[in-house]
GUDO-544753 format. One record per residue (C-alpha): x, y, z; residue number from 1; residue in one letter. Coordinates in steps of 0.1 Angstrom, whole numbers, plus 5000, padded with zeros to 4 digits. Layout:
N
+------+------+------+-----+---+
!   xx !   yy !   zz !   k ! r !
+------+------+------+-----+---+
!    X !    Y !    Z ! NUM ! A !
...
+------+------+------+-----+---+
end
This chain:
419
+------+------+------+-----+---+
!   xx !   yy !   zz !   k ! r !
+------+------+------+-----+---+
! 8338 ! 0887 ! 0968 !   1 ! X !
! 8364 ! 0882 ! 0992 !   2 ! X !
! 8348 ! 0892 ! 1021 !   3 ! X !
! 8314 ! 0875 ! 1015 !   4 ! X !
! 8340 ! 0842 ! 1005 !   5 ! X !
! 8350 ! 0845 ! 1044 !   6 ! X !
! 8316 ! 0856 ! 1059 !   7 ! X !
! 8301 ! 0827 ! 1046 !   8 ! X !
! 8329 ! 0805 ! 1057 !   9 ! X !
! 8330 ! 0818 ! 1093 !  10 ! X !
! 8290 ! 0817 ! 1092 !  11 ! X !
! 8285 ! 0778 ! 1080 !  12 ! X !
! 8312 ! 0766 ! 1102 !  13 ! X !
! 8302 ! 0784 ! 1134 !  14 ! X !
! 8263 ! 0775 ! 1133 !  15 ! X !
! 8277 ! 0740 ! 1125 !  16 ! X !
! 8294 ! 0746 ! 1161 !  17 ! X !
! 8260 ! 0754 ! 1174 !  18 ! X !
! 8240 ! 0732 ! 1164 !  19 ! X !
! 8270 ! 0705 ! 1176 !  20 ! X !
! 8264 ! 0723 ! 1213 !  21 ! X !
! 8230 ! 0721 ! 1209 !  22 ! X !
! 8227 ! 0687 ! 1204 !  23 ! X !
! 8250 ! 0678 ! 1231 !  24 ! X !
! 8226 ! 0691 ! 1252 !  25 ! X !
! 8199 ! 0666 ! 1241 !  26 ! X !
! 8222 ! 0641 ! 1244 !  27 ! X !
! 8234 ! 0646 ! 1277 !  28 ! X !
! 8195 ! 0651 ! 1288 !  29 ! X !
! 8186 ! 0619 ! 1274 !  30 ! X !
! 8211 ! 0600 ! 1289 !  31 ! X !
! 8213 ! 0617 ! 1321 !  32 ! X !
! 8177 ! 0611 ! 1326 !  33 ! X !
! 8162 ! 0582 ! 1351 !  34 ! X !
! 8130 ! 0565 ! 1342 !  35 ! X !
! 8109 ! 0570 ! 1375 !  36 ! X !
! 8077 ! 0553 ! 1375 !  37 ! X !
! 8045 ! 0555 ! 1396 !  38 ! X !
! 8034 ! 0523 ! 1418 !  39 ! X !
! 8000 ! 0510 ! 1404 !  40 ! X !
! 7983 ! 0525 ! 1433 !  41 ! X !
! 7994 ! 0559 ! 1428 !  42 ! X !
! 7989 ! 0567 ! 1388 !  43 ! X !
! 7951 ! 0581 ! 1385 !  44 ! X !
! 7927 ! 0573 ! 1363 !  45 ! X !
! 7933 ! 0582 ! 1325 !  46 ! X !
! 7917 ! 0584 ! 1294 !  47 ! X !
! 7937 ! 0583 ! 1259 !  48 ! X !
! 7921 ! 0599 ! 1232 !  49 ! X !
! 7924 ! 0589 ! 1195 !  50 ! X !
! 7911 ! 0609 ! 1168 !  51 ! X !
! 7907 ! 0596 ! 1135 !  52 ! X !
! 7905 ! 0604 ! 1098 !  53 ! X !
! 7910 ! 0584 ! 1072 !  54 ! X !
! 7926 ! 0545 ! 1078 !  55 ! X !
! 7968 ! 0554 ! 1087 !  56 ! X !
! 7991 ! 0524 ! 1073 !  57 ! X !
! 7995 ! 0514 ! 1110 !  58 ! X !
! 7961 ! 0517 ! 1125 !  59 ! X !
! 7957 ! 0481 ! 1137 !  60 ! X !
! 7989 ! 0480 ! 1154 !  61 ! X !
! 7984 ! 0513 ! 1171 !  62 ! X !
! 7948 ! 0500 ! 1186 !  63 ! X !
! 7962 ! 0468 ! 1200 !  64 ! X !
! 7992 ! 0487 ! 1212 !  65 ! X !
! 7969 ! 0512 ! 1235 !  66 ! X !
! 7943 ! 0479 ! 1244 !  67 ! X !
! 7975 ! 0463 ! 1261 !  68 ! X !
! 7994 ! 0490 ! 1283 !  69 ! X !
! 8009 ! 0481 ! 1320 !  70 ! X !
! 7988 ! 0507 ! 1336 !  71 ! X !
! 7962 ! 0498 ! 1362 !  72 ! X !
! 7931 ! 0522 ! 1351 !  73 ! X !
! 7923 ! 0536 ! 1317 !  74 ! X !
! 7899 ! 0538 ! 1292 !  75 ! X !
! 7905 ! 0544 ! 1254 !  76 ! X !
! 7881 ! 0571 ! 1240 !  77 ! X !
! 7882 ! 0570 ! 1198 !  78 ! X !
! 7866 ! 0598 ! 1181 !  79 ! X !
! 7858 ! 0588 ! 1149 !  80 ! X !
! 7848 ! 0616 ! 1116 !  81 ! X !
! 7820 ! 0598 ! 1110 !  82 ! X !
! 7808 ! 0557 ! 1111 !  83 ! X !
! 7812 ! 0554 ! 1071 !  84 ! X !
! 7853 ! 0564 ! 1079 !  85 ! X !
! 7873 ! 0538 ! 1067 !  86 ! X !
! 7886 ! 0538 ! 1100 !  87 ! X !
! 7854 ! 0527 ! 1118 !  88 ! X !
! 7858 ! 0494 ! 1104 !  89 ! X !
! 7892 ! 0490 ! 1111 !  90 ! X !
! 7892 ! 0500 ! 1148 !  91 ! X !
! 7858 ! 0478 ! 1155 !  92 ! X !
! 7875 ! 0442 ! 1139 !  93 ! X !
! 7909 ! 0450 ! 1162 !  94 ! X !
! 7891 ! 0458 ! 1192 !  95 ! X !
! 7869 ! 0424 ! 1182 !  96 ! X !
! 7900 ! 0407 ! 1179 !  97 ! X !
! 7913 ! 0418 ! 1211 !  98 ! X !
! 7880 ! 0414 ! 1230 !  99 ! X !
! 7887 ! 0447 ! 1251 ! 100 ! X !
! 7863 ! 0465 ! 1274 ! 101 ! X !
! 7880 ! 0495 ! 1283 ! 102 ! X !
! 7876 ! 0514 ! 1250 ! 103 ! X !
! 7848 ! 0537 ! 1236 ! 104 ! X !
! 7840 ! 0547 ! 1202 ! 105 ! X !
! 7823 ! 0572 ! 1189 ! 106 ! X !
! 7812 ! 0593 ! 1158 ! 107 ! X !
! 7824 ! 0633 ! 1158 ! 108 ! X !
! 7786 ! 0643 ! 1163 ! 109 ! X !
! 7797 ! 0680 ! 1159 ! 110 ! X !
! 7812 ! 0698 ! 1136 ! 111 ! X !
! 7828 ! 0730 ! 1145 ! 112 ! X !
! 7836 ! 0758 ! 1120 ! 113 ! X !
! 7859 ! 0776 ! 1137 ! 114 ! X !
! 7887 ! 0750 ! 1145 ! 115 ! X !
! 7901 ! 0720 ! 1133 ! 116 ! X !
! 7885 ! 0691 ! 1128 ! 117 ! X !
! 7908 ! 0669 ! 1154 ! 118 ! X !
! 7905 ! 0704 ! 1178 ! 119 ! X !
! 7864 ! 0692 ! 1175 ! 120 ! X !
! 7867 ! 0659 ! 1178 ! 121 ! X !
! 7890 ! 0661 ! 1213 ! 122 ! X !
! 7867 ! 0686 ! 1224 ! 123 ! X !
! 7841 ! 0660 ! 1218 ! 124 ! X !
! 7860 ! 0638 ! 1240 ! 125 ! X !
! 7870 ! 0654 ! 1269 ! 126 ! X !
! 7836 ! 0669 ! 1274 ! 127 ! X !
! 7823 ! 0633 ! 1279 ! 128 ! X !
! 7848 ! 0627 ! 1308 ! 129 ! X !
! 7836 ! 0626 ! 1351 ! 130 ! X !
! 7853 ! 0638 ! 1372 ! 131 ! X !
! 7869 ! 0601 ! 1376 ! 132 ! X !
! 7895 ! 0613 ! 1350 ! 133 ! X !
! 7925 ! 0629 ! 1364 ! 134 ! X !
! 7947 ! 0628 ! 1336 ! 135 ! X !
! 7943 ! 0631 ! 1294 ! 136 ! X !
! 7965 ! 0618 ! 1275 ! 137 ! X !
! 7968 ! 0622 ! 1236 ! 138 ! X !
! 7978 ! 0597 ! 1210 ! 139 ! X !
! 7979 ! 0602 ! 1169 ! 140 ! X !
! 7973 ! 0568 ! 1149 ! 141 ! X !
! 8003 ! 0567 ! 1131 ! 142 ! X !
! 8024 ! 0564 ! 1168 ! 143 ! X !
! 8028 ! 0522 ! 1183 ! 144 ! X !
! 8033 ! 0527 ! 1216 ! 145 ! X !
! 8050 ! 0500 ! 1240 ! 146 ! X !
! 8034 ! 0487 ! 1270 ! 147 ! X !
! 8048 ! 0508 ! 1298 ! 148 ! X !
! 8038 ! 0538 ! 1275 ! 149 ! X !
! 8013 ! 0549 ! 1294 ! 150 ! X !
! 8032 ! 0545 ! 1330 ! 151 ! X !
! 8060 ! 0560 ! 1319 ! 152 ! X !
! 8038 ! 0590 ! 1299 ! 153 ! X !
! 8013 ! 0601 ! 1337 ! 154 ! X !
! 8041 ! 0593 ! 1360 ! 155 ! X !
! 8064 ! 0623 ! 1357 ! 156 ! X !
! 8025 ! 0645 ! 1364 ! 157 ! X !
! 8032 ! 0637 ! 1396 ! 158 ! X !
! 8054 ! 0665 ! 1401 ! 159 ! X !
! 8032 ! 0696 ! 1406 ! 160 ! X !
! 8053 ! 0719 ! 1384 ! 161 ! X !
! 8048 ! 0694 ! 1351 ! 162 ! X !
! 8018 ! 0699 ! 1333 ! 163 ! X !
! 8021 ! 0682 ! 1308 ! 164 ! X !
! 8045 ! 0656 ! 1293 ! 165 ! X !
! 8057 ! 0646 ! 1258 ! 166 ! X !
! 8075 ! 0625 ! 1238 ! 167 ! X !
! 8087 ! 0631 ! 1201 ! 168 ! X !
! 8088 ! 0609 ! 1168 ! 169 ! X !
! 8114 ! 0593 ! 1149 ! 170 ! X !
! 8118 ! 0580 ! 1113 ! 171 ! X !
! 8130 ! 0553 ! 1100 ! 172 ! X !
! 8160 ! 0563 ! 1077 ! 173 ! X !
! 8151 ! 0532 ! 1053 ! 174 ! X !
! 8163 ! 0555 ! 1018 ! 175 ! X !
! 8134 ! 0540 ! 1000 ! 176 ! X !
! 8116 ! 0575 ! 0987 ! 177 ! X !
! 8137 ! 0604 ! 0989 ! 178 ! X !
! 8109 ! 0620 ! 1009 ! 179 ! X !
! 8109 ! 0601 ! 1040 ! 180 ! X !
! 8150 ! 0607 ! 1036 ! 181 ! X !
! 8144 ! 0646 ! 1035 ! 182 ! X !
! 8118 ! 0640 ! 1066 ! 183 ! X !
! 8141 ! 0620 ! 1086 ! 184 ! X !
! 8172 ! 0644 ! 1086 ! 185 ! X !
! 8145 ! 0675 ! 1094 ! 186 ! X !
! 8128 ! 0658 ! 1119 ! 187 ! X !
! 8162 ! 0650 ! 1138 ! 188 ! X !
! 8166 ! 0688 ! 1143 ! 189 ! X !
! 8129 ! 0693 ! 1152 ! 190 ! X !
! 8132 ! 0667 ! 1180 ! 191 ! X !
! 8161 ! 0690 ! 1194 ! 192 ! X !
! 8144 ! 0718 ! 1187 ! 193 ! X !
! 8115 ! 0708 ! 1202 ! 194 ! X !
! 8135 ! 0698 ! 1234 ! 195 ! X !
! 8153 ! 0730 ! 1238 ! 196 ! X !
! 8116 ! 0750 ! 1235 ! 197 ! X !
! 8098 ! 0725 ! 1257 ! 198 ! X !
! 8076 ! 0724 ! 1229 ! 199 ! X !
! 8047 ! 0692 ! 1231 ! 200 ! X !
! 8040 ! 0668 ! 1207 ! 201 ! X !
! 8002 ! 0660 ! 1204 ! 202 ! X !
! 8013 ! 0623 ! 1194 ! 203 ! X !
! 8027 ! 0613 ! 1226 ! 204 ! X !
! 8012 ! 0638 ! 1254 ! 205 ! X !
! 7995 ! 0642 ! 1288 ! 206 ! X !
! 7985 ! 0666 ! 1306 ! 207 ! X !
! 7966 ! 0669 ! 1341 ! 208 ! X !
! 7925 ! 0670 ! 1331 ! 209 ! X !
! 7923 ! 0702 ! 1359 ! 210 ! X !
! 7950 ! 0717 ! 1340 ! 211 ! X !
! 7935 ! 0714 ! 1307 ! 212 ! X !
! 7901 ! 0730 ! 1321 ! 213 ! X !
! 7914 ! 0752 ! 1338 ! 214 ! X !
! 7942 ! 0768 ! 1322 ! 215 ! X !
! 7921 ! 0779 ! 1290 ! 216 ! X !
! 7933 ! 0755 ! 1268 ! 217 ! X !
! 7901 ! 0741 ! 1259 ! 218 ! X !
! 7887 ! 0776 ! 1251 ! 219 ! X !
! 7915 ! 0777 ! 1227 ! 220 ! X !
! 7911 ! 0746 ! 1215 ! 221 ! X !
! 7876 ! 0756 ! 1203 ! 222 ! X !
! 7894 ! 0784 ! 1178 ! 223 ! X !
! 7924 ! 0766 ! 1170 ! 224 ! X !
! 7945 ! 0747 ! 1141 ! 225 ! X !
! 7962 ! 0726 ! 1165 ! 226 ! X !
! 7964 ! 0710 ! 1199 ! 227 ! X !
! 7998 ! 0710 ! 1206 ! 228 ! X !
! 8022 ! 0741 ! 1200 ! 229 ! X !
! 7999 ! 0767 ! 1220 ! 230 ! X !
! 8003 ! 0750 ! 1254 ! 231 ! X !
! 8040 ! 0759 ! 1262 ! 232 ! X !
! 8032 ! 0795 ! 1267 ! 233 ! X !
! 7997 ! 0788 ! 1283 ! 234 ! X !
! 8017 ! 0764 ! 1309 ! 235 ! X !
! 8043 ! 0787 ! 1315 ! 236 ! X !
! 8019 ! 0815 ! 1321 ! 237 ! X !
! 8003 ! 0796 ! 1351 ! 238 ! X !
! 8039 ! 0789 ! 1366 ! 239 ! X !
! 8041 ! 0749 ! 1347 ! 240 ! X !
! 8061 ! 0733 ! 1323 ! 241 ! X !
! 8070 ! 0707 ! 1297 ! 242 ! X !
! 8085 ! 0680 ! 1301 ! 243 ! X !
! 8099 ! 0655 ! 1272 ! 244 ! X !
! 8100 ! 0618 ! 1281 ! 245 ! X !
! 8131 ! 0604 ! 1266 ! 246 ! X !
! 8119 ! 0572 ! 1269 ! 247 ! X !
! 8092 ! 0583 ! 1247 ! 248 ! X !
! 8107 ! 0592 ! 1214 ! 249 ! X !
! 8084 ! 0568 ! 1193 ! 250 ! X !
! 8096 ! 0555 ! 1159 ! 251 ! X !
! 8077 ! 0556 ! 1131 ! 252 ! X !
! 8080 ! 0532 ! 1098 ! 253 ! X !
! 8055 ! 0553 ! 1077 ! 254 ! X !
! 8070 ! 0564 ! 1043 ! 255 ! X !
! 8064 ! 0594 ! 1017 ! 256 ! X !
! 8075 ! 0603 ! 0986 ! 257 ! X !
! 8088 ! 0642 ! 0980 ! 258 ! X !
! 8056 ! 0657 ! 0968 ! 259 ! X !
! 8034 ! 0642 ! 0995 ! 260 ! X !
! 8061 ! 0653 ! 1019 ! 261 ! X !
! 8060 ! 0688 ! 1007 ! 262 ! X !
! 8025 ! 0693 ! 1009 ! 263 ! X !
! 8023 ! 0681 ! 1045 ! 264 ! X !
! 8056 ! 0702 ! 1054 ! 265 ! X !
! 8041 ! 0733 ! 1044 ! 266 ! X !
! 8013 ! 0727 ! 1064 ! 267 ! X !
! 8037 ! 0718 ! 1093 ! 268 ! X !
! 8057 ! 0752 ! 1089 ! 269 ! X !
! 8023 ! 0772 ! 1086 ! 270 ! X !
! 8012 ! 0753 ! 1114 ! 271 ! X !
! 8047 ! 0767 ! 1138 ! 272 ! X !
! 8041 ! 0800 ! 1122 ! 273 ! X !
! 8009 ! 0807 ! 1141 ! 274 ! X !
! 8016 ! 0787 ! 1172 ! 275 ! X !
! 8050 ! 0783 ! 1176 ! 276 ! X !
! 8064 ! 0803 ! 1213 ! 277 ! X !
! 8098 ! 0807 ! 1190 ! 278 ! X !
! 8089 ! 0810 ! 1157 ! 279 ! X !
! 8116 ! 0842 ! 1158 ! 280 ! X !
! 8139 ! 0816 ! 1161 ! 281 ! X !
! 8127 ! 0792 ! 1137 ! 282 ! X !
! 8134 ! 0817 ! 1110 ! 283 ! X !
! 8168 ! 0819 ! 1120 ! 284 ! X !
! 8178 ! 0784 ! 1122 ! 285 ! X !
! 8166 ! 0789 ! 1085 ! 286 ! X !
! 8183 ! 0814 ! 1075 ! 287 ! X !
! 8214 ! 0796 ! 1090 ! 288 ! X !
! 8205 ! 0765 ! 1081 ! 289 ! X !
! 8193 ! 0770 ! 1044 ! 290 ! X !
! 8201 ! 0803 ! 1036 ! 291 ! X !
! 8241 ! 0803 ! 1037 ! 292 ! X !
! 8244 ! 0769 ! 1022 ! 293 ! X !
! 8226 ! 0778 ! 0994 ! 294 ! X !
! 8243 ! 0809 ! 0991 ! 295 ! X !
! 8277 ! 0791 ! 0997 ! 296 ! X !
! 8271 ! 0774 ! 0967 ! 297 ! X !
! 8266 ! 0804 ! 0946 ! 298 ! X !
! 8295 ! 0825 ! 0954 ! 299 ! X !
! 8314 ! 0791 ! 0948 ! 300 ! X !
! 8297 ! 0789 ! 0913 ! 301 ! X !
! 8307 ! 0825 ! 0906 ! 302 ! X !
! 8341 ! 0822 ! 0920 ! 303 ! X !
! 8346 ! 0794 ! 0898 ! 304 ! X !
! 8336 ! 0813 ! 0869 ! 305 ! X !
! 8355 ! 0844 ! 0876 ! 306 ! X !
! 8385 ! 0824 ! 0880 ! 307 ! X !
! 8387 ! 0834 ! 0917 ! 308 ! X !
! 8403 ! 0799 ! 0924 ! 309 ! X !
! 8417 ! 0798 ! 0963 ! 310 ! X !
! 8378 ! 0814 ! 0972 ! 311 ! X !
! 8359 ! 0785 ! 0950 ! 312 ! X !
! 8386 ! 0765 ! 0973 ! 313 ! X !
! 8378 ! 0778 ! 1004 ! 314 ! X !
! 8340 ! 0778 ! 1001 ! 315 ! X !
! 8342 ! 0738 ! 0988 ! 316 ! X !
! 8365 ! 0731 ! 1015 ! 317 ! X !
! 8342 ! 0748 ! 1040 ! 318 ! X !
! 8307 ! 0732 ! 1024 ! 319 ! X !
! 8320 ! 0699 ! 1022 ! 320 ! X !
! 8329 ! 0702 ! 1063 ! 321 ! X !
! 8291 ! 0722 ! 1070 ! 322 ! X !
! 8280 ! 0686 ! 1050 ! 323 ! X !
! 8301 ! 0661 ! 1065 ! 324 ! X !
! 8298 ! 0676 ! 1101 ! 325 ! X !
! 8257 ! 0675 ! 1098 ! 326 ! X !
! 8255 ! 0641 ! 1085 ! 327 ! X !
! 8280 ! 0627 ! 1113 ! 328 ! X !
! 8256 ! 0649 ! 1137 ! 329 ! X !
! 8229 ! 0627 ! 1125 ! 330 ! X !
! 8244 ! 0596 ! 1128 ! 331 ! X !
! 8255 ! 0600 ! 1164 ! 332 ! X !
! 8218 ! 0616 ! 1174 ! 333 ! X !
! 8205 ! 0583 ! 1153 ! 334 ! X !
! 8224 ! 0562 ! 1173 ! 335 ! X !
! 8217 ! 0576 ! 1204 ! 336 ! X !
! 8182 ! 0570 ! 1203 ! 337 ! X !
! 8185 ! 0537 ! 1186 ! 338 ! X !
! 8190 ! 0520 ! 1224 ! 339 ! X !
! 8154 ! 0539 ! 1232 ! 340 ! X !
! 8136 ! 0524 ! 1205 ! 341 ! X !
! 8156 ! 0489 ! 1207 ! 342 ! X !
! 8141 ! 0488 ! 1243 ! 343 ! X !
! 8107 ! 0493 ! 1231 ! 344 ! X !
! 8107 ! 0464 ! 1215 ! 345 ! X !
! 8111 ! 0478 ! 1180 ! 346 ! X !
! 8133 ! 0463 ! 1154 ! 347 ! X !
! 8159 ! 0487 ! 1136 ! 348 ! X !
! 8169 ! 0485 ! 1101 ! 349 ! X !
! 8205 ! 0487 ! 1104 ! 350 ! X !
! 8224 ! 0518 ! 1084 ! 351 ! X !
! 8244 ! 0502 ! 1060 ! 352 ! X !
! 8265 ! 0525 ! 1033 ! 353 ! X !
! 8243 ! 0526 ! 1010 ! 354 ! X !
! 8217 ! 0546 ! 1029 ! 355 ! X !
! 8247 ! 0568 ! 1050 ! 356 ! X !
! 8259 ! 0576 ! 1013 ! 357 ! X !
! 8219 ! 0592 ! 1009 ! 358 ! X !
! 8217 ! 0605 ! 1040 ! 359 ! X !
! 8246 ! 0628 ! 1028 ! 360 ! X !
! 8232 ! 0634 ! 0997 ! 361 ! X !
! 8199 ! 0647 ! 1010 ! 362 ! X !
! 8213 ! 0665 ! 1037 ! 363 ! X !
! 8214 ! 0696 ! 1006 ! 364 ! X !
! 8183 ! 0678 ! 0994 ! 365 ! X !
! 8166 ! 0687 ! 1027 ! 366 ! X !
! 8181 ! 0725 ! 1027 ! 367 ! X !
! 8165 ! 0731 ! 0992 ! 368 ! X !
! 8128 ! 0716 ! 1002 ! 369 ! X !
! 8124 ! 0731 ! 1037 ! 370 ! X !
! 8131 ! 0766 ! 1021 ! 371 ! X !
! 8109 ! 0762 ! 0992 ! 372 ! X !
! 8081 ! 0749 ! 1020 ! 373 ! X !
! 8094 ! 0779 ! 1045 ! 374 ! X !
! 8090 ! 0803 ! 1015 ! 375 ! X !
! 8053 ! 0789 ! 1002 ! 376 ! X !
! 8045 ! 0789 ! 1040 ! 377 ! X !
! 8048 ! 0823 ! 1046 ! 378 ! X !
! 8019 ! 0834 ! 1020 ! 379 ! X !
! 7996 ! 0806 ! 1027 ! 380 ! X !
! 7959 ! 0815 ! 1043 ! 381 ! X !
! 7943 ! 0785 ! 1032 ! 382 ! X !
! 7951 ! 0751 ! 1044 ! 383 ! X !
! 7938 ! 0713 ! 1029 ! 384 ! X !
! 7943 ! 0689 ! 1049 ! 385 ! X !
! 7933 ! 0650 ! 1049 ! 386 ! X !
! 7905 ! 0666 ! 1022 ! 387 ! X !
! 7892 ! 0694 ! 1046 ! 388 ! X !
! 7895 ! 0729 ! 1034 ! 389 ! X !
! 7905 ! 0760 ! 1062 ! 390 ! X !
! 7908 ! 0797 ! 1060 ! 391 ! X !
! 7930 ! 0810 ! 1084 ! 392 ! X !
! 7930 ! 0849 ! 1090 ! 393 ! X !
! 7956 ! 0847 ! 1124 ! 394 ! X !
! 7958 ! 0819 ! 1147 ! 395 ! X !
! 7925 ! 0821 ! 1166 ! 396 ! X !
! 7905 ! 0831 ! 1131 ! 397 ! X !
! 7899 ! 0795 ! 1121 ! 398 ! X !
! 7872 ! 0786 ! 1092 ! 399 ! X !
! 7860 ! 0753 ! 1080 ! 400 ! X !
! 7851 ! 0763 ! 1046 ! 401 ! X !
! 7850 ! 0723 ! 1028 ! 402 ! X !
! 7841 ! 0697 ! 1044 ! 403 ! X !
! 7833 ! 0658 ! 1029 ! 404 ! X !
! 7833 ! 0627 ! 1045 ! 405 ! X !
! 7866 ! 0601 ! 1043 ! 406 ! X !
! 7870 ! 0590 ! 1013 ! 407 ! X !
! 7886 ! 0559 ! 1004 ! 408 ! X !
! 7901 ! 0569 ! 0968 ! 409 ! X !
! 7924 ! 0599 ! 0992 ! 410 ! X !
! 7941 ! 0562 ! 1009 ! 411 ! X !
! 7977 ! 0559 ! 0994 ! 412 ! X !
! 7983 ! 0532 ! 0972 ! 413 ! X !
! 8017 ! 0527 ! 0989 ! 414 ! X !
! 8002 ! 0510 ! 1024 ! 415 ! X !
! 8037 ! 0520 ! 1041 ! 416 ! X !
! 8027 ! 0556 ! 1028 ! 417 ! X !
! 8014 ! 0581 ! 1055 ! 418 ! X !
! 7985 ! 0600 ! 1046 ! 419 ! X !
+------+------+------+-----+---+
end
C-alpha cells in the first residue's frame, strides 16, 4: 500500500507539472503572436460555408455575424438538410432583415450513404464553386464571429507553408447546469491539446480551395464522419501545416445539461478515436488525467479504513494540490483568453466565488464523466446524431442507416441549450 500510496503521489503531482508546462506554451504562443492582416487588395476571393440541421439557439446571430465581415470579396454558401428544416425559415427572415446579396442558399439535394450528413452537404457546396474561389472557409452555427473574422481567418494562407488555419471554442463558465461546467473545464484542455497537435477545428477554419482538391481531402470527405481531425496528417503529408489563430478562439454562450452533454461527448471521443493523428496520446492524458485521480481516491478510502493514517494523509494532501493546482490552471488559461474575447466585442460574465467554488467542484465531476464517455466510446459502432442514425465499421466504412427530416419536437426546450 505503501508503495502505490507514493506512486500515486509522485504520478498526480508530476502530470500536474506537465500539463502546467504545457499550458505555458499556449500561453506564451498566444501572447507572443502578432495579428498580421492582408491589405483588401491582396486577400482572394472566399466562400464560407454553413451547414445546417436543426435551428442552433444562436442561429440569427451567427447569419448577421458572417453577412457583416471587413473583408472585401465573399460570398456565404448555406447548405440547408432540406427547405421544411426549421432552419430554412430562420436563415431566409435574417438574411431579409439584413437585405444581403452575397449569400446563397440551398437545399442538401444529395444524400450520401457513406459519410456524414455535413461531409454531404460541404461536398455539395464546394462542388458548386468556379475557379473564382481561392479560399474555403468553414463555419458551424453555433460560432458569432466578429467582423475582422474573416480577414484575420485567409490572411495567415498567405504563407505558402499554411494550409489551413483554425481557431478554437470557448465556454462560458456561467455554473448554471453542471453540464456546460463539466464541458467548460474539458474543453480548456482540448483547446491546448488541440494547439500542441495542430489539430483544426471545423468551426473556425480555412483552407486554400487548390489545397482541398488537391490534397485528397475531398475524396475523404466523401467516406468520412468528420471534416476536421483527418486534415493534420493529410497537410503534413504534402509538406503544410496548421495553424491556430489566437485571435480566433470564439466563445460560445450555449448551455447543456449532464445527460445531453454525455451523449454528445461520447460522440466527440468516438469521433478523436477514428480520426485523431494522436489518439495514442489521448489515451494517456486519460489515464493521467482520470485514471490516478480516481484511483487516488480509492487507496485513500482503503487507507482510511485500514487505519493506514499518514498514507490517507498523504494521498488527501496530494489530491487536494492535483485539485487546487488544475482549477488555478483554469483560471489563469480563462483569463488569458478573456482579453481575446473582450476585443471581439463580446461581453464576459465575470467569475465571481460562487461559480470558482463549482469550478472546483467539477473539476472531479469532469474526471468521472469523461471516463465513463472514454469507456462507452471505446465499444460504440453506431452513432445518432441530431436524429441521424450511422454504422461505423473503421474510419473510412461510414453508413447512413436512419435518416428523417428535422424535426421540430428534437429543439431543446432550454433556447440557451445546444442541440
Amino acid at each position: 500500500m505503501k508503495e502505490l500510496t507514493i506512486f500515486l503521489s509522485q504520478s498526480l503531482l508530476g502530470w500536474l507539472a506537465i500539463q502546467m508546462c504545457l499550458a505555458l506554451v499556449f500561453l506564451f504562443y498566444i501572447h507572443l503572436s502578432h495579428k498580421k492582416v492582408l491589405p483588401d487588395e491582396e486577400l482572394p476571393k472566399t466562400a464560407v460555408i454553413l451547414c445546417l440541421r436543426g435551428a442552433d439557439p444562436y442561429l440569427p446571430n451567427c447569419i448577421e455575424a458572417l453577412l457583416n465581415q471587413n473583408y472585401p470579396e465573399y460570398d456565404l454558401k448555406l447548405i440547408v438538410d432540406s427547405q421544411d428544416d426549421p432552419a430554412w425559415e430562420v436563415v431566409n427572415e435574417t438574411i431579409k432583415k439584413q437585405e444581403a446579396s452575397n449569400f446563397q442558399i440551398s437545399p442538401l439535394r444529395i444524400i450520401r450513404h457513406n459519410c456524414s450528413l455535413k461531409c454531404s452537404s460541404l461536398l455539395q457546396a464546394v462542388s458548386e464553386l468556379d475557379d473564382s474561389y481561392k479560399v474555403v472557409a468553414l463555419v458551424d452555427a453555433d460560432t458569432i464571429v466578429h467582423a475582422n473574422w474573416l480577414r484575420e481567418l485567409v490572411s495567415p494562407l498567405n504563407d505558402p507553408k499554411i494550409g489551413a488555419t483554425t481557431g478554437n471554442r470557448w465556454y462560458m463558465p456561467t455554473g448554471k447546469y453542471w453540464g456546460s461546467l463539466v464541458r467548460y473545464i474539458g474543453n480548456v484542455s482540448t483547446v491546448v491539446q488541440m494547439y500542441l497537435f495542430r489539430i483544426p477545428w471545423g468551426g473556425t477554419l480555412a483552407i486554400k480551395t487548390d489545397v482541398l482538391r488537391h490534397t485528397g481531402i475531398l475524396e475523404k470527405w466523401g467516406q468520412a464522419f468528420g471534416e476536421d481531425l483527418m486534415m493534420h496528417n493529410i497537410l503534413k503529408q504534402h509538406g503544410m501545416q496548421v495553424k491556430l489563430v489566437p485571435s480566433l478562439i470564439m466563445l460560445n454562450r450555449e448551455e447543456c445539461d449532464l445527460l445531453g452533454f454525455m451523449d454528445s461527448l461520447k460522440r466527440l471521443l468516438f469521433y478523436s478515436r477514428l480520426y485523431h493523428p494522436r489518439w495514442i496520446a489521448i489515451i494517456g492524458d486519460a489515464v493521467s488525467s482520470i485514471l490516478f485521480p480516481s484511483l487516488a481516491i480509492v487507496v485513500f478510502i482503503l487507507s482510511l479504513l485500514d487505519t493506514q493514517w499518514d498514507l490517507a494523509m498523504i494521498l488527501l494532501a496530494t489530491y487536494c494540490i492535483y485539485t487546487i493546482g488544475l482549477l488555478l490552471l483554469t483560471l489563469i488559461l480563462e483569463l488569458a483568453v478573456r482579453p481575446v474575447i473582450r476585443f471581439q466585442g463580446q461581453p464576459m460574465t465575470p467569475l465571481s466565488v460562487t461559480t470558482v467554488g463549482k469550478i472546483l467542484i467539477a473539476i472531479p465531476l469532469t474526471q468521472w464523466v469523461y471516463g465513463l464517455a472514454m469507456l462507452s466510446s471505446l465499444w460504440m459502432s453506431t452513432v445518432k446524431w441530431r436524429g441521424i442514425v450511422y454504422r461505423v465499421q473503421n474510419p473510412w466504412n461510414i453508413r447512413l442507416v436512419e435518416y428523417h427530416p428535422y424535426d421540430l419536437l428534437d429543439q431543446p426546450i432550454d433556447s440557451k441549450i445546444s442541440l
